[in-house]
N, C-alpha and C positions, 0 to 999 in steps of 0.2 A: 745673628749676623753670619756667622760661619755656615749655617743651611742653607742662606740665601745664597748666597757665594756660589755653595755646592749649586744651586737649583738654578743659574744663569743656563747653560746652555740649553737646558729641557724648556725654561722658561721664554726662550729665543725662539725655540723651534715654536715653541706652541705660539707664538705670534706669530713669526712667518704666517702659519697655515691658519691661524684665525681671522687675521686683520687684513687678506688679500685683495676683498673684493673694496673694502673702503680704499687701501692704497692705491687699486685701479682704478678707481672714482677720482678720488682726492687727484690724483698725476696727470688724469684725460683734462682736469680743469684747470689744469698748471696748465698743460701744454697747449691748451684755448686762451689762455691766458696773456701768458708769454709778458711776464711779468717784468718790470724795469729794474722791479728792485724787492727785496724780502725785509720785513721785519720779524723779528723776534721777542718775544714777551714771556717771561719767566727769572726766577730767582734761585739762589742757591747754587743746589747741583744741576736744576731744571736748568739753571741758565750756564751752565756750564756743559750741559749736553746741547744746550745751541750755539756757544759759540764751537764749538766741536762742527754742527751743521753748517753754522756760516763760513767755518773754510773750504767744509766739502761740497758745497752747492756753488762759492766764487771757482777752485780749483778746476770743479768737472763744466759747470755752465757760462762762469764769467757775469755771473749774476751777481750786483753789490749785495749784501746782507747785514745789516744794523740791526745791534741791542737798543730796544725802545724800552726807556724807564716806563714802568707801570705810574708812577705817578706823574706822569705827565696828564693823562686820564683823571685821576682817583684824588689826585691831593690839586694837584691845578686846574684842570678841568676843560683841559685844551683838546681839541679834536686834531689830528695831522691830515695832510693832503696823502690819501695815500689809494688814490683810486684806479690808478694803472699799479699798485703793489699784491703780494701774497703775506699775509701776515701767520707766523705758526705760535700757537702760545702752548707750552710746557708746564704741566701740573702735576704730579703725582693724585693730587687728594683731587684737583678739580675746585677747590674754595675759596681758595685765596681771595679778598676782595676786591685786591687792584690788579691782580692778574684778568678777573672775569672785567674789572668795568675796561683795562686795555683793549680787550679783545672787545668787546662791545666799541669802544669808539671806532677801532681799526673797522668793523663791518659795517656801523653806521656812515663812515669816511670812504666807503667803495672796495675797500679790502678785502677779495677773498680770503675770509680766514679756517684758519686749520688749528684745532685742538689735538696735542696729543698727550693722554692721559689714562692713569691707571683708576677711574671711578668715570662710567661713559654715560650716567647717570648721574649730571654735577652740571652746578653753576654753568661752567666754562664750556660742556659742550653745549648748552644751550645759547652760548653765545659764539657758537661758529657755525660754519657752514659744512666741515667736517671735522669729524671726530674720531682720532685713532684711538682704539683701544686695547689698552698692552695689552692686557689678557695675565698679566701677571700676580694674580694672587695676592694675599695679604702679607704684604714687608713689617714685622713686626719690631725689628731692631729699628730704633731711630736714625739711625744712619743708613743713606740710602744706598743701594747696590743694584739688586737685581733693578729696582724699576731705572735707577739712570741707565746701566747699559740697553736697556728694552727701548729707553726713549733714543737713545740716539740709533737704535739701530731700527727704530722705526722711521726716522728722517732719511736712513740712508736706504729704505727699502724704497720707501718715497722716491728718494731720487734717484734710483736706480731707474724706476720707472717713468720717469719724468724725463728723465736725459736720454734715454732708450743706452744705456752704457752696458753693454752685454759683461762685460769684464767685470764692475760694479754689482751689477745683478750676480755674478756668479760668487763670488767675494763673499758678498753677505748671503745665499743661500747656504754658502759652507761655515758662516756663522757658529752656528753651533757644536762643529767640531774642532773647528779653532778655539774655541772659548773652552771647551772644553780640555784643552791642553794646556789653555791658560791658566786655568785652574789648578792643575798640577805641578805650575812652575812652582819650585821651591827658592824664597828667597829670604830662610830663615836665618841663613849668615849674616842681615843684616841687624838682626835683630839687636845679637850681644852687644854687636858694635855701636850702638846709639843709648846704651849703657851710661847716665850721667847728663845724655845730652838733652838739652829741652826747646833746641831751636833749630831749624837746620830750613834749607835751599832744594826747592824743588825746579829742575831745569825742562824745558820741553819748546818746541816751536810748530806751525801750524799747526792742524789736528790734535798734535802731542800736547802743546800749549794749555788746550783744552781741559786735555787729562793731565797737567802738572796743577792745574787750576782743582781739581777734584781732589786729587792726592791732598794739595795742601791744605784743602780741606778736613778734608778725612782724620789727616793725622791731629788737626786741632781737636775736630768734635770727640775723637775715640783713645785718642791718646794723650791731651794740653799737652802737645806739643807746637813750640810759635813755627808752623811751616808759612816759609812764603813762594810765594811759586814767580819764577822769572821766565823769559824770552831768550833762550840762548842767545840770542843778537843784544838781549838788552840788560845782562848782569853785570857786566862792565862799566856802566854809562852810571854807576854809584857805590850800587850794593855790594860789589864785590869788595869793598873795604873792609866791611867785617868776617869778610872770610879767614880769618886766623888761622893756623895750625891746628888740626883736629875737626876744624868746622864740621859737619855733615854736609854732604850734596847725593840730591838721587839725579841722576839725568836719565830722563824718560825718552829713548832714541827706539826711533821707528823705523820702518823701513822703507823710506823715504826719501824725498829729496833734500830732506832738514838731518837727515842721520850726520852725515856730517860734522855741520855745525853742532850738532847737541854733542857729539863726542867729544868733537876738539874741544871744546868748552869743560867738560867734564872731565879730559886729560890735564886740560891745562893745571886749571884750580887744584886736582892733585897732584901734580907736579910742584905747586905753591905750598902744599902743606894741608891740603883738606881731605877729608873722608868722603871721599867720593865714590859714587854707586851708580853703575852705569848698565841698561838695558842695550849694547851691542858686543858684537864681536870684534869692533875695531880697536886696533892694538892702542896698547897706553896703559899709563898709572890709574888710571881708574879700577877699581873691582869690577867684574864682569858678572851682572845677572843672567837670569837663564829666561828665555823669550819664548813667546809661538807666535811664530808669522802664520800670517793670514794667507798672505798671497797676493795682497793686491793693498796699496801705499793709502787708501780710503780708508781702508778698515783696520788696519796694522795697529794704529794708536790703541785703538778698542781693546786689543785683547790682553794691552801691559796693565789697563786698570783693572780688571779680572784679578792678574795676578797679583796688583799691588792690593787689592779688597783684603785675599788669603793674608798677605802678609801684615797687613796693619791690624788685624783683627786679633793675630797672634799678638802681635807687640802690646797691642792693648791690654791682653791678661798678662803679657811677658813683666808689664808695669806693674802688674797691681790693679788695674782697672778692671771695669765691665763694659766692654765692645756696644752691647746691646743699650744699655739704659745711662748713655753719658749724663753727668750736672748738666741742670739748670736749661736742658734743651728736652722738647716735647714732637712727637711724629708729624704735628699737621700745624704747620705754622702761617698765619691767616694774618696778612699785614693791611693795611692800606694805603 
């Protein structure tokens, strides 16, 4: 897991420059298109790297963007109306059985649809009409890394091209030197300190949201640790009851129009009495991680899960565990 880590921003570039001429295909048919609305289809991190997409495609286009259960397809066997839609479905392996029959009904039902996947020789590109392909090598630790940040920076290369957002475009071109700083963020302070603890509050909102969604992830699969990931608007409205004294919180703050809210949220709760861990420079009780901005409020979120990969991967051996081959979980999981 830790070479994967390392191997994100070489891994970025060598998309960029592989998968150019499908993204200039793939964004000429969006923009003939001119879609009312996007679906997305995938699971896991896969579907955690599109809701990441669905804000940054509503943000920059104003385009609505819905997660469509696969089993709407696969286990009920409903087709949607989705013939003025673009539909994207997210694979690592490309096998999944109810990700490939989604995308099948979405193209059947009028769907321009879009695969993007790390095997462009699988099920699911045969059930689109384009296929991005990471270019990203064999991810051998079960927890995914490299190929999630590839996929979502395959979306946003998409729409960089799609929106004609020259800002966008330039953001993710420097992709991989942003990542690559990311990489080097140290944020092994946090390690001692969650010492005992076996549950903790993952905080983020738009884009971020996304990545507090991956993080809580992460720390389940590679560390059984119970992360749950909130909406800085939305920790209040229950969960914050069992924030006790010492709780953990990470708040994932971007640089953004959400930085804000995610801080004050993240000062607050330590002001209450929790262990809180925070990705900005805005003053407060919070601890203050170390960040690399991007440059541009799109891709910002991107590069704190970078850093948070390095750091969970340590904390995992910090436990006692093995990063790479967590219990009871397998690389290519095939549902229906």
């Amino acid at each position: 897991m830790r070479q994967e880590v390392n191997q994100i921003p070489e891994v970025v570039a060598g998309f960029l420059s592989a998968s150019a001429p499908t993204l200039d295909a793939a964004a000429a048919r969006l923009r003939d298109l001119d879609p009312a609305l996007v679906v997305t289809v995938a699971r896991g991190s896969s579907d955690h790297a599109s809701a990441y997409l669905k804000y940054a495609i509503e943000l920059t286009l104003g385009v609505p963007v819905a997660s469509v259960g696969p089993s709407i397809a696969s286990i009920y066997g409903r087709d949607l109306k989705l013939g003025k839609a673009a539909a994207i479905a997210i694979s690592q392996s490309g096998k999944s059985p109810d990700i490939v029959g989604m995308a099948q009904s979405a193209r059947r039902s009028g769907a321009t649809t879009i695969a993007i996947t790390n095997t462009a020789n699988s099920p699911l590109a045969d059930a689109s009409d384009f296929t991005i392909d990471l270019h990203a090598g064999l991810e051998k630790s079960v927890a995914a890394t490299k190929t999630f940040v590839t996929s979502v920076v395959a979306g946003l290369a998409l729409l960089a091209r799609w929106s004609g957002d020259a800002d966008i475009a330039r953001a993710v071109a420097a992709l991989p030197e942003s990542l690559a700083r990311a990489v080097a963020c140290d944020w092994s302070d946090m390690a001692g300190a969650l010492d005992g603890h076996n549950a903790l509050y993952v905080l983020g909102r738009g884009p971020g949201f996304a990545i507090a969604n991956e993080a809580a992830l992460k720390f389940k699969e590679t560390c059984n640790i119970q992360a749950e990931s909130y909406s800085a608007a939305e920790v209040m409205h229950g969960p914050v009851a069992i924030v006790t004294p010492g709780y953990p919180v990470l708040g994932l703050a971007a640089r953004d129009a959400a930085e804000a809210s995610v801080a004050d949220m993240a000062h607050k709760l330590a002001g209450q009495g929790a262990l809180a861990f925070l990705t900005s420079d805005r003053p407060g009780a919070a601890k203050a991680l170390p960040f690399a901005a991007t440059g541009h409020a799109i891709t910002d979120p991107l590069a704190l899960i970078v850093s948070f990969y390095g750091f969970v991967e340590a904390l995992s051996r910090h436990r006692g565990l093995n990063p790479d081959v967590p219990p009871a979980l397998k690389k290519v999981t095939e549902t229906v």
